[in-house]
Backbone of each chain as nested JSON, in Angstrom:
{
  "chains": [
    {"id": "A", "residues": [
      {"number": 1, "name": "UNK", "atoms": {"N": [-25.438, 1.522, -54.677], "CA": [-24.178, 2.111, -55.164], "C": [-24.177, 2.165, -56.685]}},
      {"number": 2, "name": "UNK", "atoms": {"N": [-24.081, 3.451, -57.101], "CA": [-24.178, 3.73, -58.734], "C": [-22.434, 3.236, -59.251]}},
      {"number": 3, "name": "UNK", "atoms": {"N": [-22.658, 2.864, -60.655], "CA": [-21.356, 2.606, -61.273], "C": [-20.029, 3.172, -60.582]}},
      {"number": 4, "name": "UNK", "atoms": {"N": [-20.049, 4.632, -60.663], "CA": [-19.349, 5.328, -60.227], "C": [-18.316, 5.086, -58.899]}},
      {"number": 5, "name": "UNK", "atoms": {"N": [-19.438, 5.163, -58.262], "CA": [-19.42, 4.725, -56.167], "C": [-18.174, 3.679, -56.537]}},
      {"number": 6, "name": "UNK", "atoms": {"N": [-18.946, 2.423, -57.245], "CA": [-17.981, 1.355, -57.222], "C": [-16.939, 1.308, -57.847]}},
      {"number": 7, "name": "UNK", "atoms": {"N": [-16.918, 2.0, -58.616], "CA": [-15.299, 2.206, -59.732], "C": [-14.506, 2.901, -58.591]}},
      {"number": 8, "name": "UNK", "atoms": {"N": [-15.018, 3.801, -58.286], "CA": [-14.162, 4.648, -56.935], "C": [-13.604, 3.903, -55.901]}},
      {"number": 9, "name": "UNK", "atoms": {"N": [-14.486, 3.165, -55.158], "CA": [-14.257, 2.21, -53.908], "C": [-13.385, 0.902, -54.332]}},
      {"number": 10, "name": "UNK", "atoms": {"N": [-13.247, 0.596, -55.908], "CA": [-12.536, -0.113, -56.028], "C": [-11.099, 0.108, -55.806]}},
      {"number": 11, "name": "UNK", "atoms": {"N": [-11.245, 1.027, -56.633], "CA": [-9.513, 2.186, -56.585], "C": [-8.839, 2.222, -55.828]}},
      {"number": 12, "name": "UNK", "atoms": {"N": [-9.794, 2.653, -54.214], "CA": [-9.323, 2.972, -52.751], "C": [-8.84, 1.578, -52.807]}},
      {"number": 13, "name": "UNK", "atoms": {"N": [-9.966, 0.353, -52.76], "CA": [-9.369, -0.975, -51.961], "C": [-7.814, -0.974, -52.895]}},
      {"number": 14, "name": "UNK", "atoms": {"N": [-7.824, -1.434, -53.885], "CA": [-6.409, -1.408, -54.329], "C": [-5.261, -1.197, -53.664]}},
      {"number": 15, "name": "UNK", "atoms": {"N": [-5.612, 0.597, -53.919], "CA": [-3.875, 1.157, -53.401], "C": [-4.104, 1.15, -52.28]}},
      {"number": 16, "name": "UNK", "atoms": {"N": [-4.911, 0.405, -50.984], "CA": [-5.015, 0.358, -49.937], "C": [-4.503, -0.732, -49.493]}},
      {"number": 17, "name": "UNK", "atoms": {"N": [-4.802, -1.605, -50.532], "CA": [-4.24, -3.229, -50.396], "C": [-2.876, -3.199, -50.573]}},
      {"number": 18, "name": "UNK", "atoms": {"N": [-2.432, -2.587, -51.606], "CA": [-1.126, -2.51, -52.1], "C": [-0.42, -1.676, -50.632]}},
      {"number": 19, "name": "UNK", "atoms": {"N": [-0.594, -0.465, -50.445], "CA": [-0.278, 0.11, -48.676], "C": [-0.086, -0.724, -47.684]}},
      {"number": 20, "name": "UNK", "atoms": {"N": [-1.01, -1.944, -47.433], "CA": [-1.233, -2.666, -46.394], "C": [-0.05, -3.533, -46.248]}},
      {"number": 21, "name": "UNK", "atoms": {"N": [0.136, -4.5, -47.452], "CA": [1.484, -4.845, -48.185], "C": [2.781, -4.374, -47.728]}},
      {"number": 22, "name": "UNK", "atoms": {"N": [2.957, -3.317, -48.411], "CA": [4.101, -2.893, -48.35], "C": [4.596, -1.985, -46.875]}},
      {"number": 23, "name": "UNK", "atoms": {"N": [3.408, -1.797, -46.16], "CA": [3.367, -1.729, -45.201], "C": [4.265, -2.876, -43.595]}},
      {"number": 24, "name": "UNK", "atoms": {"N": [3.395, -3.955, -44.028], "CA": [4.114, -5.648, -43.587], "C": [5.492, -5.503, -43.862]}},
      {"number": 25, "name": "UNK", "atoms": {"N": [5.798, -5.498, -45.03], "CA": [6.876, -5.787, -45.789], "C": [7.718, -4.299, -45.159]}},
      {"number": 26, "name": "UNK", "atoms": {"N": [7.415, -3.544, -44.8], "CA": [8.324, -2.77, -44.314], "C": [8.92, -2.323, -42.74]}},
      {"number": 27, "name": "UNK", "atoms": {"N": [7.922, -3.377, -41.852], "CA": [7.867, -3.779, -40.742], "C": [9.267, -4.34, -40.374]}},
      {"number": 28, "name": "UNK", "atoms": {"N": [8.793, -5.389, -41.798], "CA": [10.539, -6.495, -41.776], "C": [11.57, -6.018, -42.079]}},
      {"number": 29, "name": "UNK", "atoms": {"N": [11.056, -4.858, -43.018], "CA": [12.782, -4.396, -43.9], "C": [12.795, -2.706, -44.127]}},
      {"number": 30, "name": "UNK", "atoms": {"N": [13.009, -2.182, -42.608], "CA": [12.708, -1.016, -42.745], "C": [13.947, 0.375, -42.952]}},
      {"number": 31, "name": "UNK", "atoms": {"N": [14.653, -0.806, -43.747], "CA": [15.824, 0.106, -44.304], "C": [15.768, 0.141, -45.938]}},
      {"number": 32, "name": "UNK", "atoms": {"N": [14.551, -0.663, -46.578], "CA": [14.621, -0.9, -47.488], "C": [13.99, 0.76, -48.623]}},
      {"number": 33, "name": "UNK", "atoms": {"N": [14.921, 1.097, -49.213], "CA": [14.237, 2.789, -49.935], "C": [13.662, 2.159, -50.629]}},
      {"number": 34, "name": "UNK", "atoms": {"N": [13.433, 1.463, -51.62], "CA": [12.689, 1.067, -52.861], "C": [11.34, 0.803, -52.491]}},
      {"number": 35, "name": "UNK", "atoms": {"N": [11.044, -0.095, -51.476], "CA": [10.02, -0.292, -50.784], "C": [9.375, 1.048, -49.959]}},
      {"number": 36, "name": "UNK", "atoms": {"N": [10.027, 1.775, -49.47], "CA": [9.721, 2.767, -48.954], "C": [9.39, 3.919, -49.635]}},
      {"number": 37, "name": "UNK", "atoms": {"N": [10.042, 3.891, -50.844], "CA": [9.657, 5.012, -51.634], "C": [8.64, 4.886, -52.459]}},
      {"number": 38, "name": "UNK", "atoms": {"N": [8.194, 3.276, -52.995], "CA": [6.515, 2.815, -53.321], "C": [5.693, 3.223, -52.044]}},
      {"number": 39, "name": "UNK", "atoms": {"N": [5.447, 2.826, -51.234], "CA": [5.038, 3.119, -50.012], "C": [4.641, 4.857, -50.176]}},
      {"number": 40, "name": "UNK", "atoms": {"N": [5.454, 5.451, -50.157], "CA": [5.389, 6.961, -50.141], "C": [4.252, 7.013, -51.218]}},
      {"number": 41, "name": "UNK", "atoms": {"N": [4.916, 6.892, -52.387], "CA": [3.865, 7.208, -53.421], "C": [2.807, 6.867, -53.337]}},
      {"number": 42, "name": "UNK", "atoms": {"N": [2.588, 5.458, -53.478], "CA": [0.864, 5.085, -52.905], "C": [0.303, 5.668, -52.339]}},
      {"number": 43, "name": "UNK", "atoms": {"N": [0.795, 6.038, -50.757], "CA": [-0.172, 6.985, -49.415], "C": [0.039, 8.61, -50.444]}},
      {"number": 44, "name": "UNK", "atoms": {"N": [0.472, 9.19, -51.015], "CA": [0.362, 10.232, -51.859], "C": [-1.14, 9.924, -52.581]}},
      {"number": 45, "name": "UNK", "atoms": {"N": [-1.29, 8.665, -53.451], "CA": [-2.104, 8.192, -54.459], "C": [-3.558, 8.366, -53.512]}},
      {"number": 46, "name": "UNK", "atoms": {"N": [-3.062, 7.191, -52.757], "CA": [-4.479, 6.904, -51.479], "C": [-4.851, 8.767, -51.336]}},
      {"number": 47, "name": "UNK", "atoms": {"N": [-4.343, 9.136, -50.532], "CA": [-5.028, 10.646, -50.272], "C": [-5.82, 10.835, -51.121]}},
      {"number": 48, "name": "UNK", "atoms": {"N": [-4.847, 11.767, -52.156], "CA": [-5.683, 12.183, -53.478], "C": [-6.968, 11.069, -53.658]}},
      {"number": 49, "name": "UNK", "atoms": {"N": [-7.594, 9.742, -53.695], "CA": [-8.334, 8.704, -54.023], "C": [-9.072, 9.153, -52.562]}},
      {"number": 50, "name": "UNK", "atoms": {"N": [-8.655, 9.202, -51.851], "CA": [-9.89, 9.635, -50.534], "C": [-10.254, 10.724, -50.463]}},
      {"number": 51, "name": "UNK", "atoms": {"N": [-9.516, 12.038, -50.997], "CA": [-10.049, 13.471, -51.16], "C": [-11.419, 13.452, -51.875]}},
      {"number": 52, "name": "UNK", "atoms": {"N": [-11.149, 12.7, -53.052], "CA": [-12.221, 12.881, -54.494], "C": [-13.532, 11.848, -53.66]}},
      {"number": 53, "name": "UNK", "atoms": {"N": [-12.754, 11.141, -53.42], "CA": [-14.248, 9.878, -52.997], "C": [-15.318, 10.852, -52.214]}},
      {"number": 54, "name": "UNK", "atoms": {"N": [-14.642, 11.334, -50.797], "CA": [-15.159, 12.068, -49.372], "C": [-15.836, 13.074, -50.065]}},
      {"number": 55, "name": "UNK", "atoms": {"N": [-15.216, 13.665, -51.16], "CA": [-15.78, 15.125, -51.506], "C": [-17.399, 14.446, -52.072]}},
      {"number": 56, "name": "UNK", "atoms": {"N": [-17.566, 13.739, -52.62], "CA": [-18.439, 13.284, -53.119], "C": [-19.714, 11.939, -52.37]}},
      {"number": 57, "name": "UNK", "atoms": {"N": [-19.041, 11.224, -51.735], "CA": [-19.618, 10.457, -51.241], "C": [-19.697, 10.373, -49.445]}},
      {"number": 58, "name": "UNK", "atoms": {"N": [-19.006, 11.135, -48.713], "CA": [-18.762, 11.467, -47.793], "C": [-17.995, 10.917, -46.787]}},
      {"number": 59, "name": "UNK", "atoms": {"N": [-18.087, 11.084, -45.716], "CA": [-16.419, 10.386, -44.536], "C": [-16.5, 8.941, -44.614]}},
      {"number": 60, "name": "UNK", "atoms": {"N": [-15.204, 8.608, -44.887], "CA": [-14.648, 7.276, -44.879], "C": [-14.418, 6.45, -43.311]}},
      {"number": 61, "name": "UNK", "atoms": {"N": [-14.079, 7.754, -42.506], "CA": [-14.031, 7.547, -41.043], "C": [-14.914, 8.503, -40.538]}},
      {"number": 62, "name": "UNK", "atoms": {"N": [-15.154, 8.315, -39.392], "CA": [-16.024, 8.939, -38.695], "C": [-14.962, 9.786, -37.671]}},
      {"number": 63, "name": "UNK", "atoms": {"N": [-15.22, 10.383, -36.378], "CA": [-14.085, 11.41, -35.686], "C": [-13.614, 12.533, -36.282]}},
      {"number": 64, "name": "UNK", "atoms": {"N": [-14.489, 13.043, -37.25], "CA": [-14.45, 14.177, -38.0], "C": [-12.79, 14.404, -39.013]}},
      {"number": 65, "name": "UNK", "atoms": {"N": [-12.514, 13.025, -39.51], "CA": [-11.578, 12.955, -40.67], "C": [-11.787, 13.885, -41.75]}},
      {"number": 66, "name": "UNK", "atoms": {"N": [-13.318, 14.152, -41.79], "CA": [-13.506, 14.12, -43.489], "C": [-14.881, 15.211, -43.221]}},
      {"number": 67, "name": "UNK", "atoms": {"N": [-15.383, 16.32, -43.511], "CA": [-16.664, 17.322, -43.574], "C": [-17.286, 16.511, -44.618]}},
      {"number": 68, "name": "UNK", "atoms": {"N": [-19.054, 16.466, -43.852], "CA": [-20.457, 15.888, -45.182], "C": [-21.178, 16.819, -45.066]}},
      {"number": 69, "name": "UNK", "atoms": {"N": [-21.769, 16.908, -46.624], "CA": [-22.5, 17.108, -47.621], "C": [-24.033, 16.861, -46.373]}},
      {"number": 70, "name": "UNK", "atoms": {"N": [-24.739, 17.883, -46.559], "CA": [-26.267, 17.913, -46.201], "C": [-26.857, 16.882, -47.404]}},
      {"number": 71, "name": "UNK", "atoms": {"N": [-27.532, 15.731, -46.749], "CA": [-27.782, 14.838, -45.452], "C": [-26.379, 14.465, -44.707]}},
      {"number": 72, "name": "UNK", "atoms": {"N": [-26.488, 14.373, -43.412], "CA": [-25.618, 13.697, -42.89], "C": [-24.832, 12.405, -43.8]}},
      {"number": 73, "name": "UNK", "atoms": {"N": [-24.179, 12.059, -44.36], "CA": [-23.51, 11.053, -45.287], "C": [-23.389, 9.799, -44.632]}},
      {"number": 74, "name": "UNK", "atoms": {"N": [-22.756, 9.869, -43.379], "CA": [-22.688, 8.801, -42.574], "C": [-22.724, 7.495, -42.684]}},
      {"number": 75, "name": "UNK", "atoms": {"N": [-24.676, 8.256, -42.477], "CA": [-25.638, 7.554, -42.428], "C": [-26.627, 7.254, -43.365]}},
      {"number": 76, "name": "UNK", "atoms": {"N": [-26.359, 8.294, -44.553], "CA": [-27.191, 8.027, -45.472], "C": [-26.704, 7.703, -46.674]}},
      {"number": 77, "name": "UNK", "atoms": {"N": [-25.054, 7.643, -46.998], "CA": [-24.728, 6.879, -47.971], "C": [-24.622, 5.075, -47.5]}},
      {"number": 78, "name": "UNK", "atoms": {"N": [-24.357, 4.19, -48.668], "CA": [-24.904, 2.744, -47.92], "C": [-23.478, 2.625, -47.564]}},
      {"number": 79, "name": "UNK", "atoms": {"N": [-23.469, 1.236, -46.454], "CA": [-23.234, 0.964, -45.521], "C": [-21.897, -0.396, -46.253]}},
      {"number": 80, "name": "UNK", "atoms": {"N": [-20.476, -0.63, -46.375], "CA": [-20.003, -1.775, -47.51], "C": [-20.753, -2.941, -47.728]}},
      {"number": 81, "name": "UNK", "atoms": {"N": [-21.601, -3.217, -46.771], "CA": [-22.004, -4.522, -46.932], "C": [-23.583, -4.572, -48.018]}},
      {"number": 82, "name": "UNK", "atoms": {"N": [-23.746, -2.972, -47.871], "CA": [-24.898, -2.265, -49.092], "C": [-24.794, -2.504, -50.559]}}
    ]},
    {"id": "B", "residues": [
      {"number": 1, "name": "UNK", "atoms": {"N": [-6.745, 4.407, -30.986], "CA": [-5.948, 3.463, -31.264], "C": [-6.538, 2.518, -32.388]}},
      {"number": 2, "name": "UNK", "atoms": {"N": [-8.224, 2.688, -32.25], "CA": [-8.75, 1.848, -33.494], "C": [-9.687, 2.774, -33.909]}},
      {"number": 3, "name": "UNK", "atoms": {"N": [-9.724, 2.633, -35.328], "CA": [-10.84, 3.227, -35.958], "C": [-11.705, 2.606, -36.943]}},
      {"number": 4, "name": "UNK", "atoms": {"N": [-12.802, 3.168, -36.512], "CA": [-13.965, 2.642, -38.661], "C": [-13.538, 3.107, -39.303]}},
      {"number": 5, "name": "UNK", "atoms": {"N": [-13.643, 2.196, -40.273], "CA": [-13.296, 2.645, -41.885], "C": [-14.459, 2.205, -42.377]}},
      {"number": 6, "name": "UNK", "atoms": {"N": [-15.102, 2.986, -43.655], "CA": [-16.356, 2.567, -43.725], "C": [-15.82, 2.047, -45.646]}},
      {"number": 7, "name": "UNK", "atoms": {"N": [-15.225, 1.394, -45.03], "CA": [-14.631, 0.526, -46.367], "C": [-14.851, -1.315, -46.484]}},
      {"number": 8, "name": "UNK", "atoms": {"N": [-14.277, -2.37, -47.067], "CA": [-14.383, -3.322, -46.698], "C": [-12.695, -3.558, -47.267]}},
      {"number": 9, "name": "UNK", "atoms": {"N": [-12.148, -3.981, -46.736], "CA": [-10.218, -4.385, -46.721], "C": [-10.337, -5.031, -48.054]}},
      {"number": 10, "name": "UNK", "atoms": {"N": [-11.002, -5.548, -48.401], "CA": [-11.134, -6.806, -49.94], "C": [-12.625, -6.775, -50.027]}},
      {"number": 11, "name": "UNK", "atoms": {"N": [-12.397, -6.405, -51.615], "CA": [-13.83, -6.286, -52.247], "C": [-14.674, -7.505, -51.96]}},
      {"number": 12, "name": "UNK", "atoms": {"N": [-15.62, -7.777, -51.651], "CA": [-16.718, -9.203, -51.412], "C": [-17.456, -8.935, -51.568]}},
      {"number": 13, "name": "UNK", "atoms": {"N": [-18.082, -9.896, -52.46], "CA": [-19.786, -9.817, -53.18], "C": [-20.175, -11.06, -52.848]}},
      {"number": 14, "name": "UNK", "atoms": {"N": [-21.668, -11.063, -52.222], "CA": [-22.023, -12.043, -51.561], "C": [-23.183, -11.912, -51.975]}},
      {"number": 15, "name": "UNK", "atoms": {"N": [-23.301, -14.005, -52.776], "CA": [-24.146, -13.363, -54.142], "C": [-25.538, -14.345, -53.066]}},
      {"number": 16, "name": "UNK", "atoms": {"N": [-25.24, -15.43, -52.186], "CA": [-26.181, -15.876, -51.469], "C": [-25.813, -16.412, -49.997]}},
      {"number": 17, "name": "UNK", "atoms": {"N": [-26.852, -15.847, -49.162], "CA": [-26.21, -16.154, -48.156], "C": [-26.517, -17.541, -47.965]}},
      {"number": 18, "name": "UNK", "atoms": {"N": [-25.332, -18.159, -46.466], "CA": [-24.945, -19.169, -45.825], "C": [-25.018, -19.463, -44.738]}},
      {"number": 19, "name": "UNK", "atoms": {"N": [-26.538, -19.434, -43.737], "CA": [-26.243, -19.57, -42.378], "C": [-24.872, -20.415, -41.701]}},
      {"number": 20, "name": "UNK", "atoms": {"N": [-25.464, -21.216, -42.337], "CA": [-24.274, -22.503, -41.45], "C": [-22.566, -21.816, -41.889]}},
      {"number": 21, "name": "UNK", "atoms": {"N": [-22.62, -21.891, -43.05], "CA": [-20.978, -21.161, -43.27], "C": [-20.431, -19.889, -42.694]}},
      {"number": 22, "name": "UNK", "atoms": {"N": [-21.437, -19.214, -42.477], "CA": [-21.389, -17.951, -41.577], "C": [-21.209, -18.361, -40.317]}},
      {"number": 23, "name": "UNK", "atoms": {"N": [-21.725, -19.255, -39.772], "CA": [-21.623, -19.799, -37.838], "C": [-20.365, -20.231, -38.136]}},
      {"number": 24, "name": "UNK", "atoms": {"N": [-19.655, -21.129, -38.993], "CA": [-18.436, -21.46, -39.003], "C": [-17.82, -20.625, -39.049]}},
      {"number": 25, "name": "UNK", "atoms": {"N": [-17.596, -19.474, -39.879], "CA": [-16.865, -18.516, -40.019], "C": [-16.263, -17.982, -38.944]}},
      {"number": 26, "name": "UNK", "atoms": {"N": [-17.715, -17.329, -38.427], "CA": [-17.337, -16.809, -37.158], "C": [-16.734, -17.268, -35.69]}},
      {"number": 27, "name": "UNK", "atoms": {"N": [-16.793, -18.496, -36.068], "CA": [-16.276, -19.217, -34.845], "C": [-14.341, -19.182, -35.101]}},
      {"number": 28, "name": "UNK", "atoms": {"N": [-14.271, -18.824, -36.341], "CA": [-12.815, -19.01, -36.887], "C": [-12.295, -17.631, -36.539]}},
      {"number": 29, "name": "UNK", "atoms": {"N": [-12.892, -16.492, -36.681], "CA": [-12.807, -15.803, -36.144], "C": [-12.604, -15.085, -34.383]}},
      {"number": 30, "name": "UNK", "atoms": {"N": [-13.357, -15.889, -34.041], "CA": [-12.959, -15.572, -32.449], "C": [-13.268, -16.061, -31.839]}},
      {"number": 31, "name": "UNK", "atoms": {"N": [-12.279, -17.779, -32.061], "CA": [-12.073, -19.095, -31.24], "C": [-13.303, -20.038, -31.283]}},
      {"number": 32, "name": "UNK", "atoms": {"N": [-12.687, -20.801, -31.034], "CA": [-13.806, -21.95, -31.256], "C": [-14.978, -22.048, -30.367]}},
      {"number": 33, "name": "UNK", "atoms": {"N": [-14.387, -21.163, -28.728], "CA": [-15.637, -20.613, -28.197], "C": [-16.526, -19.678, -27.991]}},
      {"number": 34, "name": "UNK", "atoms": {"N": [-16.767, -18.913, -29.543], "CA": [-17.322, -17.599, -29.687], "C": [-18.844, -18.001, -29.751]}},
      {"number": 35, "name": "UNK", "atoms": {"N": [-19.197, -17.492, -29.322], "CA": [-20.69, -17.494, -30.002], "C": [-21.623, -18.528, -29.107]}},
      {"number": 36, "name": "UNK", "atoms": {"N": [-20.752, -19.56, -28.015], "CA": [-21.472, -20.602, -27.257], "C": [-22.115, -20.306, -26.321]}}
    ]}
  ]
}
């Protein structure tokens, strides 16, 4: 994974972490707008952060989420534990 | 209902591995009778 890869994949974990969060937290308090309207924005953020990644590094999920780049990406970008 | 993500939930850098801490791990993971 070049500099890049990882500056990117960091990004995702973030506002993914932060999603996951406020996610929980909205399980409990799902009348709450303030929370809900971070929430919104983030999954706005996340997209855009998975558009740019996929376009470049290829599907994040597999089940045809995301079109790859000749080689198959899959399988030929590394693997997280890479 | 479940999917891969070919992500890791929290960044981890694993600078050497740990057999033995790894068998523990995993046993914490899915019960104390995983893996017997």
């Amino acid at each position: 994974m070049d500099r890049y890869h990882c500056t990117m994949m960091r990004q995702l974990q973030e506002v993914s972490f932060a999603l996951v969060e406020l996610n929980l937290y909205l399980d409990n308090f799902p009348t709450n707008q303030q929370a809900l309207a971070d929430f919104n924005n983030l999954s706005q953020k996340y997209l855009e952060l998975k558009t740019l990644y996929e376009a470049q590094y290829g599907p994040l999920a597999n089940f045809g989420y995301a079109p790859s780049q000749y080689p198959w990406q899959w399988v030929c970008e590394p693997w997280p534990w890479e | 209902m479940w999917i891969y993500e070919k992500k890791l939930q929290y960044p981890v850098n694993i600078r050497n591995g740990d057999l033995r801490m790894a068998k523990w791990l995993i046993t914490q993971y899915g019960g104390p009778d995983f893996l017997k």
